[in-house]
C-alpha positions as CSV (number, residue, x, y, z in Angstrom):
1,X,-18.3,59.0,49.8
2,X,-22.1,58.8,48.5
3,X,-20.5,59.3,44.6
4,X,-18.4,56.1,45.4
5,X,-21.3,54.5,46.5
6,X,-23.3,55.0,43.4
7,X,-20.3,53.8,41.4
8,X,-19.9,50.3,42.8
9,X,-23.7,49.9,42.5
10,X,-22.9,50.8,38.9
11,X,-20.2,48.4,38.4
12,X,-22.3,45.5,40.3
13,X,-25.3,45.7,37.9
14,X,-23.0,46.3,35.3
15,X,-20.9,42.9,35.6
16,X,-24.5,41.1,36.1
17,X,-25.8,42.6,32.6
18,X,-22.7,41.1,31.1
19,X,-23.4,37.5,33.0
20,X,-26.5,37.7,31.6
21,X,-25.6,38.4,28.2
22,X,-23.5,35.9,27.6
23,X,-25.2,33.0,29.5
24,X,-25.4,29.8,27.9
25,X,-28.4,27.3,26.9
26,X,-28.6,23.8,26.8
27,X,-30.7,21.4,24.8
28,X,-32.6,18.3,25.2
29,X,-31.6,14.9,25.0
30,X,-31.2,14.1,21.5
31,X,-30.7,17.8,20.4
32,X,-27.5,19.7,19.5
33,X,-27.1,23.3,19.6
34,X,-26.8,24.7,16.3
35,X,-26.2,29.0,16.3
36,X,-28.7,30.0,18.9
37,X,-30.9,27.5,19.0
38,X,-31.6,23.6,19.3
39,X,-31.7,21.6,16.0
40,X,-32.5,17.7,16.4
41,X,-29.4,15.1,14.9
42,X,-29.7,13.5,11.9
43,X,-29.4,14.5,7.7
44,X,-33.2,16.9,8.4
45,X,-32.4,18.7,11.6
46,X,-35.3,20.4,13.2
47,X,-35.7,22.7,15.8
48,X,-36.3,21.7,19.5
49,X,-36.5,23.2,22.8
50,X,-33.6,24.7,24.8
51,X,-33.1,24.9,28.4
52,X,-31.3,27.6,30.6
53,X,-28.4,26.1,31.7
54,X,-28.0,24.5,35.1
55,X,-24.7,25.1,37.2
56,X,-22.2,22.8,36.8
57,X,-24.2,21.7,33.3
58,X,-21.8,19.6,31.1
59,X,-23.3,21.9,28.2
60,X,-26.0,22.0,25.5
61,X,-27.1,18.4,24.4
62,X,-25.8,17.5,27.6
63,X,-26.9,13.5,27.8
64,X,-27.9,13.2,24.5
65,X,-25.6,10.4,23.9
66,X,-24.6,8.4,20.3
67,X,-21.1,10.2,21.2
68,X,-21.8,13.6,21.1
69,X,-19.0,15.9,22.7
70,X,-19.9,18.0,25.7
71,X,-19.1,20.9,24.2
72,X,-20.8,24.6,25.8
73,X,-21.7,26.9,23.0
74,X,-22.1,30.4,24.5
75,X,-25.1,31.9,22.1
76,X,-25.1,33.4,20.0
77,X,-21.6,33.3,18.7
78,X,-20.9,29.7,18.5
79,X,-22.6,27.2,15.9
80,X,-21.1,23.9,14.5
81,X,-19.3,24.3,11.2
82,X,-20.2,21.4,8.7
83,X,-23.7,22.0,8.6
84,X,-24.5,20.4,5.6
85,X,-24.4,16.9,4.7
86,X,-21.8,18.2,1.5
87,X,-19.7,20.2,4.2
88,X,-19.3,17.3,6.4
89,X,-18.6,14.8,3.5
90,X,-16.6,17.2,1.9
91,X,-14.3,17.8,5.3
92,X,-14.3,14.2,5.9
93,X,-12.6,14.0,3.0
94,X,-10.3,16.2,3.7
95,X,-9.5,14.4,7.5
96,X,-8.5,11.3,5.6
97,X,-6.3,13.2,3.1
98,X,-4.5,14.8,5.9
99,X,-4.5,11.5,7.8
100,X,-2.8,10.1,4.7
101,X,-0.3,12.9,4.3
102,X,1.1,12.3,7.7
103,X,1.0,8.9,7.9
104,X,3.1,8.4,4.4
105,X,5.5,11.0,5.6
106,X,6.4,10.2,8.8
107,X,5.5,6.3,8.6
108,X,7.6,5.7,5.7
109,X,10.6,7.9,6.5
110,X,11.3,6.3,9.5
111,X,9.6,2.7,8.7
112,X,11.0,0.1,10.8
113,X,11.2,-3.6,9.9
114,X,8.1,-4.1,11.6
115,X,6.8,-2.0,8.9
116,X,8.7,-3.4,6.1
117,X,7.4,-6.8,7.6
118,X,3.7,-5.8,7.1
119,X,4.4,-4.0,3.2
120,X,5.5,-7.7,2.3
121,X,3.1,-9.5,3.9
122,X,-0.1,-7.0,2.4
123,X,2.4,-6.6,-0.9
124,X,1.7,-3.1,-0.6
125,X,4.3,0.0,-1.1
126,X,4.9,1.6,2.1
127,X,2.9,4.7,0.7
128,X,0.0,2.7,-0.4
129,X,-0.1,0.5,2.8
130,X,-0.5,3.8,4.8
131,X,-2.9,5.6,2.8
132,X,-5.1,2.2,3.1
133,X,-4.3,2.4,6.9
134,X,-6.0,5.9,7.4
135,X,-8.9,4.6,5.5
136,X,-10.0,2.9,7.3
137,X,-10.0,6.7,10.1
138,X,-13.3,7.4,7.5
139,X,-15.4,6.7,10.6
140,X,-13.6,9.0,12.9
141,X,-13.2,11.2,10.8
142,X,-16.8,12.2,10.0
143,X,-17.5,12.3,13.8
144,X,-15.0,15.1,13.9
145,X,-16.3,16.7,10.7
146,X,-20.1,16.7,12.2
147,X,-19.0,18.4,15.5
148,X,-16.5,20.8,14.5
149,X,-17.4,23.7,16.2
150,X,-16.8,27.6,15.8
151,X,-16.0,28.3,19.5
152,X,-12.9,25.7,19.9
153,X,-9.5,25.0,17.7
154,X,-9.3,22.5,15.3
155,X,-7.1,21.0,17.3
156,X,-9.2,20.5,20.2
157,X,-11.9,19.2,18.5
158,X,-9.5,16.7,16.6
159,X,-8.4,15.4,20.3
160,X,-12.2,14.3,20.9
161,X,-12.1,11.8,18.2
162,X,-8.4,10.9,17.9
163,X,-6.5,11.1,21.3
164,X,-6.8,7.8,22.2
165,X,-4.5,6.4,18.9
166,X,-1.8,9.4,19.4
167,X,-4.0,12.4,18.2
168,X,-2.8,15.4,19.8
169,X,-3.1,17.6,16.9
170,X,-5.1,18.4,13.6
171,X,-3.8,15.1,11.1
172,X,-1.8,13.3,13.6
173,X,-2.4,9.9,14.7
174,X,-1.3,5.8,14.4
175,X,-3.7,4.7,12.2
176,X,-3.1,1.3,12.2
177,X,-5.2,1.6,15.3
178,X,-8.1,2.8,13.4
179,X,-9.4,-0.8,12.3
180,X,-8.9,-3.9,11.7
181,X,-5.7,-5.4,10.8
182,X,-5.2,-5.4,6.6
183,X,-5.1,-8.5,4.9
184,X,-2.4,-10.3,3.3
185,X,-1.7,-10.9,-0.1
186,X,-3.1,-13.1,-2.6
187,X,0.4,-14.4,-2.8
188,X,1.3,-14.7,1.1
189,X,-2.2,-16.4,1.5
190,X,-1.2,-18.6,-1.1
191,X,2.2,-19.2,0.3
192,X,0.3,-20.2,4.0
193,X,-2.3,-22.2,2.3
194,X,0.4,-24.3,0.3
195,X,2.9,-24.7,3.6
196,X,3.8,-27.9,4.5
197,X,2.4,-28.9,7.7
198,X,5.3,-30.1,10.1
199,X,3.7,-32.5,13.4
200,X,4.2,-30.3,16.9
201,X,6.8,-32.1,18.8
């Protein structure tokens, strides 16, 4: 009875070193976590202060706003993964690529005449009228490519960004939702410009 006594003292302390191993810091407003430490925003990161963090913490640069994701990065495994300005210009790139890809697959093999409506008002190709469509993502997109993180799928860090225009996955979403709406032609513009103007009843 006294050996089983020692052994769940054992186990106890034992879970509680693993708690404490794997607890979590959180950093300042207006600092990210970066690795295992706190980094300031910007293109010249530099170290700040971290925190312990609180229960029931939303996670490190908790309130830091400019739409930063609450994401928790247990240290020291986690750490975001564009940390250069190249790397994150580099995987922006690649978001609007893969943006493009989708959108001229799926958007053209199955346009509608809505769509066919809008390549002859812009007098784009359905191909080209997408690919300027997810242009126009380029904002997005580099949010997601600065907070990219090691401790989350692609996918879930896609959804931050991109959910709310259909993004449930890495490359999808309606990007005609991403800006404004394109502009016509020079020759529909013309066409409106030289309409005759008929009196409302």
């Amino acid at each position: 009875m006294r050996y089983l006594r020692v052994v769940i003292l054992v186990s106890i302390f034992g879970v509680g070193s693993n708690t404490t191993a794997v607890a979590q810091i959180c950093c300042l407003a207006g600092c990210v976590q970066d690795g295992n430490r706190c980094v300031t925003t910007g293109p010249n990161p530099r170290t700040c202060r971290s925190v312990p963090c609180s229960p029931g913490s939303p996670g490190p640069g908790g309130g830091n706003g400019g739409g930063a994701p609450a994401v928790i990065f247990p240290r020291p495994n986690c750490f975001l993964l564009n940390r250069t300005p190249a790397a994150r210009e580099a995987r922006t790139n690649q978001c609007i690529a893969d943006l493009k890809g989708r959108a001229q697959l799926w958007g053209c093999m199955f346009e509608d005449d809505a769509g066919r409506a809008e390549d002859l008002r812009t007098g784009l190709s359905c191909p080209d009228r997408q690919a300027a469509l997810a242009n126009q993502c380029r904002a997005r997109c580099a949010k997601f490519a600065m907070w990219e993180g090691s401790c989350r799928s692609t996918d879930q860090a896609w959804q931050e960004f991109f959910s709310d225009i259909g993004g449930d996955r890495y490359g999808s979403a309606r990007v005609e939702l991403c800006g404004p709406r394109l502009r016509s032609s020079p020759a529909v513009r013309l066409q409106i410009r030289n309409r005759p103007y008929t009196r409302p009843p």
